[in-house]
C-alpha positions in Angstrom: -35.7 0.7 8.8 -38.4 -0.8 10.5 -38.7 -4.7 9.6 -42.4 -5.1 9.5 -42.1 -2.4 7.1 -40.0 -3.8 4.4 -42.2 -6.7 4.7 -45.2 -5.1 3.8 -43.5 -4.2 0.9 -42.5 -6.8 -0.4 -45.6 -8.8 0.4 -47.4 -6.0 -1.5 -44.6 -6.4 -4.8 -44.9 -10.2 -4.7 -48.5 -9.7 -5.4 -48.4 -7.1 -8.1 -50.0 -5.1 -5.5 -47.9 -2.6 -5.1 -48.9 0.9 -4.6 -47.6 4.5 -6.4 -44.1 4.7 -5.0 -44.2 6.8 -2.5 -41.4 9.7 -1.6 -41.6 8.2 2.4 -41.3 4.3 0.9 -38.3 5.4 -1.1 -36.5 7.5 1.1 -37.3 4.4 4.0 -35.3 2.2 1.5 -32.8 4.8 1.0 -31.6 5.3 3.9 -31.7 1.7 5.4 -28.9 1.5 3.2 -30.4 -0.1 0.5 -29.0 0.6 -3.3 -31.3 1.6 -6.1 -30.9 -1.7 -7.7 -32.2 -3.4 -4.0 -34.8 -1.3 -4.0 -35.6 -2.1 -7.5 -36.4 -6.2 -6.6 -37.8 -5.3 -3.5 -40.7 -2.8 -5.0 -40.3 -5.5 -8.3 -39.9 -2.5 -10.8 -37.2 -1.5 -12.9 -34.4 0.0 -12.0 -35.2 3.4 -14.4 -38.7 3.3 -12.5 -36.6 4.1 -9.4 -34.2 6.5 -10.3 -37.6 8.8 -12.4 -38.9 8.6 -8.9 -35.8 9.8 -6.8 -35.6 12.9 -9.6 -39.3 13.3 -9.3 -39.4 14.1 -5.7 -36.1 15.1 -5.3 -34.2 12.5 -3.3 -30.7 13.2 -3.0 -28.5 10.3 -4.0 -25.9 8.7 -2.3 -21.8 10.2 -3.9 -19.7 7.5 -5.3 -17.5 7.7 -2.3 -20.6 7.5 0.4 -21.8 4.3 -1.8 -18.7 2.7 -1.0 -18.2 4.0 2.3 -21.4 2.3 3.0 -20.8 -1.2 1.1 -18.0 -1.6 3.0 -19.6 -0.9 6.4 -23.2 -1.9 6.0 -23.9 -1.3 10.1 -21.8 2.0 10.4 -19.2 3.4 11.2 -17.1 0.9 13.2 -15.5 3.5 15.4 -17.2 6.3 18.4 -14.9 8.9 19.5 -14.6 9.3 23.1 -15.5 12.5 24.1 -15.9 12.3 28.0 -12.2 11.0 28.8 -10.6 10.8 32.3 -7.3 12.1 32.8 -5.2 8.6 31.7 -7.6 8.5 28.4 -6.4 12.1 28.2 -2.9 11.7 27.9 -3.7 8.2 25.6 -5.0 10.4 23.1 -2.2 12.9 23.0 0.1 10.0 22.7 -2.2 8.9 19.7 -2.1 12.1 18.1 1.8 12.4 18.6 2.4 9.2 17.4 0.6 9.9 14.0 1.4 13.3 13.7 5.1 12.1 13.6 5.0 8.3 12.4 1.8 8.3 10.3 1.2 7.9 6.6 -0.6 11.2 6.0 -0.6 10.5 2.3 -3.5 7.7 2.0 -6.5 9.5 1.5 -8.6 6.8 3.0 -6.6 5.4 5.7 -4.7 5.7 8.9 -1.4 4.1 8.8 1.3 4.1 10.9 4.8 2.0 10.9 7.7 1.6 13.0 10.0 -0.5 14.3 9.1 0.0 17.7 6.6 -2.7 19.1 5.9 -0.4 21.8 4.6 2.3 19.4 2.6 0.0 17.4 0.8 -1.3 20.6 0.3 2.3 22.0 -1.4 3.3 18.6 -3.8 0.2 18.6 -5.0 0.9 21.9 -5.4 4.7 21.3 -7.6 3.5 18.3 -9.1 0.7 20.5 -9.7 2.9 23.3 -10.4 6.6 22.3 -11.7 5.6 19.0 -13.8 2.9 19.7 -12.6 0.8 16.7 -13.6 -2.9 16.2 -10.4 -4.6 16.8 -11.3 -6.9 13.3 -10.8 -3.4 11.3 -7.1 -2.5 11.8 -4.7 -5.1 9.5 -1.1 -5.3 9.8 1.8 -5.8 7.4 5.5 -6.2 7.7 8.7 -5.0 5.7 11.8 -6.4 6.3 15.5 -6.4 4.8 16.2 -9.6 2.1 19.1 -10.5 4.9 16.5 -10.4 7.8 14.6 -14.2 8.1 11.0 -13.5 7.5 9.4 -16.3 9.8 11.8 -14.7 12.4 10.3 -11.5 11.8 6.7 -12.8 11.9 7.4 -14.5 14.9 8.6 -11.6 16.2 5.8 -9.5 15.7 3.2 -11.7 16.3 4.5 -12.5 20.2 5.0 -8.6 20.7 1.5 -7.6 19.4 -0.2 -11.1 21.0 -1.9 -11.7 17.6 -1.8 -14.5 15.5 1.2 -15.0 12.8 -1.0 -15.1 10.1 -2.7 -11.4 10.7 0.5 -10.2 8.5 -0.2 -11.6 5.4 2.8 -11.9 3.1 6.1 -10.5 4.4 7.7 -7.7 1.9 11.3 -7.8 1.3 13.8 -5.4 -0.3 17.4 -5.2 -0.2 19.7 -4.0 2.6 20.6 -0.3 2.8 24.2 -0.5 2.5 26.4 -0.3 5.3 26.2 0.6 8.7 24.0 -0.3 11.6 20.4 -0.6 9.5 20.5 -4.4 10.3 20.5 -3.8 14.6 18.0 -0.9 14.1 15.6 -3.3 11.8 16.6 -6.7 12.8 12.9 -7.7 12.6 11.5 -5.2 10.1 9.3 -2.6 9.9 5.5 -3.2 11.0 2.6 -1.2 9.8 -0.8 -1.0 11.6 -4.1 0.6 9.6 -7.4 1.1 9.3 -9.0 1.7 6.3 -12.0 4.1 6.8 -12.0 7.6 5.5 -14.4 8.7 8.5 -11.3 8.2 11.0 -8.6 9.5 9.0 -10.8 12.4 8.2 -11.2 12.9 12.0 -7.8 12.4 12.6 -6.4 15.1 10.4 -9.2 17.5 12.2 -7.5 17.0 15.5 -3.7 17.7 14.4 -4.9 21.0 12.5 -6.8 21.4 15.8 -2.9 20.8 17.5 -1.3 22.6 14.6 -3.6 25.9 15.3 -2.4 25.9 18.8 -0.7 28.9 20.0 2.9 28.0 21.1 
């Protein structure tokens, strides 16, 4: 929304001034992102005032799930697709796709998540999202699981030197017991690390593409 815009308004609502609420004024608000209880203080009405007008001139509102969506990323979407790829991007993304197709969480509704105990798929899965995706590297968190007989701050340590992030990113360390017998403990000597992105957009996206893959013909 145009600044000098909103500050009209408000000028004109600090001094009682304020003119019939307008469709254009409300849908402005609207889609600037601002809430119908923002837009109540700003136009200094209540917030039943507002929502007569949105039904009045038919404004559609906002789902549940967009509100959210949108409180949790008040500047957009923090990801582009890449659509124009050269032939190395190419093959990144198929490796993306393969990696979650076969590694991924697709249970999480409204995130990507992918774990393994394998550095090397971890890092090749950030930069697919890093790279193809266009994701702001401060949206993907990290987590760890490890075996009660595996030393945590070796584990962190672990991680954090093969990722080149700081220990810290992986919050508290989850432990359960050891699998019984057998050759669990060389397999998962330093647990199991998870990288995701909690956005609905992406994983939305993401599922398009393998059903794209899926619908292949062989």
């Amino acid at each position: 929304m145009d600044f000098r815009i909103t500050i009209s308004i408000i000028d004109l609502a600090m001094t009682k001034k304020l003119p019939l609420l307008t469709k254009h004024m409300l849908e402005k608000l609207y889609l600037s992102g601002k809430s119908m209880s923002e837009i109540s203080n700003i136009l200094n009405c209540s917030p039943h005032k507002i929502t007569y007008w949105f039904r009045k001139y038919g404004i559609k509102r906002r789902t549940r799930s967009e509100a959210n969506y949108l409180k949790y990323n008040p500047n957009g979407d923090p990801f582009k697709i890449k659509n124009d790829l050269a032939h190395d991007e190419n093959f990144l993304k198929g490796l993306g796709l393969g990696i979650y197709w076969g590694e991924g969480s697709k249970t999480t509704r409204h995130s990507l998540r992918v774990s393994n105990t394998d550095p090397g798929i971890i890092i090749t899965f950030r930069k697919f999202l890093t790279v193809i995706c266009n994701l702001r590297i401060n949206k993907i968190t990290y987590s760890i699981v490890c075996f009660n007989d595996v030393n945590p701050k070796v584990a962190r340590n672990f991680w954090s030197k093969e990722l080149k992030i700081l220990p810290d990113k992986f919050g508290k360390i989850t432990t359960i017991p050891k699998q019984g017998k057998g050759n669990y403990k060389r397999k998962s000597q330093f647990g199991v690390c998870t990288i995701q992105v909690s956005n609905i957009k992406l994983r939305d996206w993401m599922m398009k593409q393998l059903n794209i893959l899926e619908d292949m013909p062989s």
